[in-house]
C-alpha positions as CSV (number, residue, x, y, z in Angstrom):
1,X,0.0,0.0,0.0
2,X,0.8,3.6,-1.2
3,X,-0.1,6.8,0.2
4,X,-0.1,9.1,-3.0
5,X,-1.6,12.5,-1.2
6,X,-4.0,12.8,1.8
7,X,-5.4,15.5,4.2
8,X,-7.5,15.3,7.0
9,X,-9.9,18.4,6.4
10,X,-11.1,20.1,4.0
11,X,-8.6,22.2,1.8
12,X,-7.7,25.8,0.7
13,X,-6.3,27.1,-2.5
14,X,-4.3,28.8,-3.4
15,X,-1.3,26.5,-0.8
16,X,2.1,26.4,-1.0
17,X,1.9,22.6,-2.4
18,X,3.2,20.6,0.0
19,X,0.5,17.8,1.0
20,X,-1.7,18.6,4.2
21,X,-1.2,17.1,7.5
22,X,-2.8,13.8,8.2
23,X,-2.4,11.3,11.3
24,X,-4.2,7.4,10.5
25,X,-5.0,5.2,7.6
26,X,-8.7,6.5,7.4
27,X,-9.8,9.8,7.4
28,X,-11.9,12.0,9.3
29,X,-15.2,13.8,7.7
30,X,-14.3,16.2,5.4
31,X,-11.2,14.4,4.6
32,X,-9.7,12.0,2.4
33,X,-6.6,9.9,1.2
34,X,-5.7,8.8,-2.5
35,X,-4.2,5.4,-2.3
36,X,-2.3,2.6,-4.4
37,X,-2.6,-0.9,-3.0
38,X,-1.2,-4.2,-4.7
39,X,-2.9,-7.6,-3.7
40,X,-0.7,-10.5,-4.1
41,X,-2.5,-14.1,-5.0
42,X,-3.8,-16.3,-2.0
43,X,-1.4,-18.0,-0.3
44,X,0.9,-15.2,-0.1
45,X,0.3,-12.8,3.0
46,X,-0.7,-9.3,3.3
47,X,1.0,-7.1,6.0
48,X,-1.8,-6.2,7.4
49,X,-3.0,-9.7,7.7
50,X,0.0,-11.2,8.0
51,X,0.0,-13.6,11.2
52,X,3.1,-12.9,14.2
53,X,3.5,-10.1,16.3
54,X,6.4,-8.5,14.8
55,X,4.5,-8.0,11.5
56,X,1.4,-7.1,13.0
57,X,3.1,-4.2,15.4
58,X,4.7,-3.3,11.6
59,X,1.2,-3.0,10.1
60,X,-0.2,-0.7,13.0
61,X,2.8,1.9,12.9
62,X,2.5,2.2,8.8
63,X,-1.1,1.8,8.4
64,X,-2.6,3.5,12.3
65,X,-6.2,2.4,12.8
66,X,-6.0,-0.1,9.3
67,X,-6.4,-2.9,11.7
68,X,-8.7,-1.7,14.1
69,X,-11.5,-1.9,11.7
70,X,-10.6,-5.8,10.5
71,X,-13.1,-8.6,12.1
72,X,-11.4,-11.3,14.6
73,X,-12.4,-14.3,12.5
74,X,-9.6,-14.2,9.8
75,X,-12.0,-13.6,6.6
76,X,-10.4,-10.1,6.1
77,X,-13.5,-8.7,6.1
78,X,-13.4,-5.1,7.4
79,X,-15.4,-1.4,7.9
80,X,-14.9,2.2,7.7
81,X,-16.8,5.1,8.1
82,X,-15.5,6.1,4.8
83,X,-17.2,6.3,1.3
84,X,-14.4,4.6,-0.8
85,X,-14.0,4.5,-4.7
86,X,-11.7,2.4,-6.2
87,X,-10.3,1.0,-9.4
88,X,-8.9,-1.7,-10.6
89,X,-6.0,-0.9,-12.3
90,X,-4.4,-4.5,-13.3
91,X,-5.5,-8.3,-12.3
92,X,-8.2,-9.6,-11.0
93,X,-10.6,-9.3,-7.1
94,X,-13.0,-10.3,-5.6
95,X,-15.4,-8.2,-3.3
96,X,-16.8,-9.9,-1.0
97,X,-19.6,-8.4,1.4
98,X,-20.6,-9.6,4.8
99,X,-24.4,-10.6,3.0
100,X,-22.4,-13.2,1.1
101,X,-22.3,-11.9,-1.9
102,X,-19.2,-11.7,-4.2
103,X,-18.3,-10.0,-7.2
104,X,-15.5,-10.3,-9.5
105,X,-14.0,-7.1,-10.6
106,X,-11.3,-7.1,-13.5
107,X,-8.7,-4.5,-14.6
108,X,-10.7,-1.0,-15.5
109,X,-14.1,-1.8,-13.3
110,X,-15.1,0.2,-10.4
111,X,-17.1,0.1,-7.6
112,X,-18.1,2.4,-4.8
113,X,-18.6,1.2,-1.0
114,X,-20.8,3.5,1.6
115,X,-19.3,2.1,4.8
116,X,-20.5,-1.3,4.4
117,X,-18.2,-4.5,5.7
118,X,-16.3,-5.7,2.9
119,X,-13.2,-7.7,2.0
120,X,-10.7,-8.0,-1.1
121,X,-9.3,-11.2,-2.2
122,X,-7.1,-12.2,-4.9
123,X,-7.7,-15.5,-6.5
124,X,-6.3,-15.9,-9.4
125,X,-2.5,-16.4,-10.0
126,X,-1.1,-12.9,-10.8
127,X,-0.8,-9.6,-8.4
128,X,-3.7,-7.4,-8.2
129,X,-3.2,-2.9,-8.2
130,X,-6.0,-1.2,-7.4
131,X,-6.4,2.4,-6.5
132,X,-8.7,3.9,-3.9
133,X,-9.6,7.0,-2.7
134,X,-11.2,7.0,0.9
135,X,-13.7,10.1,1.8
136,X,-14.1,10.7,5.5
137,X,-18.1,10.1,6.6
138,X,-20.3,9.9,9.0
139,X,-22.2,6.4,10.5
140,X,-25.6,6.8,11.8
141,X,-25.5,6.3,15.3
142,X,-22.0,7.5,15.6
């Protein structure tokens, strides 16, 4: 995973071009972050998932509050109070929602998420890039 440009509020123009401050993986309301993330095939691990301490306590300091928002049981299946767009930009994924539900999204398809509990998973034989970007919002009840 990439950070490309991020801020946690909302922004002012004319700057001086440097990129704004910005604290944790997701961001607040009113802000966002513009991301790059490459999915390798199943069977090879992703830092964030990856299992022993040392790699977890790796994830946590170069991706604060990823793993927070991951379920116990393993599937990968996490949430955000973030509206997140992303594209695929070369192999193959597959969404999966916590209803079940799958879909297979190829190189050049999209797909918006509103908060819901999701997971990505690569099952085909060659890395996955997709590219997000992740608008801070607010849950109902929050």
């Amino acid at each position: 995973m990439s950070y490309l440009w991020a801020a946690d509020g909302p922004q002012r123009y004319p700057d001086d071009g440097s990129e704004p401050a910005w604290d944790s993986h997701f961001p607040p309301v009113g802000g966002f972050r513009f991301v790059t993330y490459s999915l390798p095939p199943v069977g090879h691990p992703v830092p964030a998932e990856a299992a022993g301490e040392e790699a977890q306590a790796h994830a946590r300091r170069t991706f604060p509050g990823l793993l927070d928002t991951y379920e116990d049981d393993g599937s990968g299946t996490h949430t955000s109070d973030t509206t997140d767009v992303a594209i695929v930009l070369s192999g193959e994924v597959v969404l999966g929602l916590s209803d079940g539900s799958e879909t297979v999204l190829r190189a050049g398809d999209t797909i918006v998420q509103n908060g819901t509990a999701h997971s990505w998973e690569n099952r085909s034989a060659e890395r996955a890039e997709l590219l997000f970007v992740l608008i801070g919002a607010e849950r109902s009840g929050s």
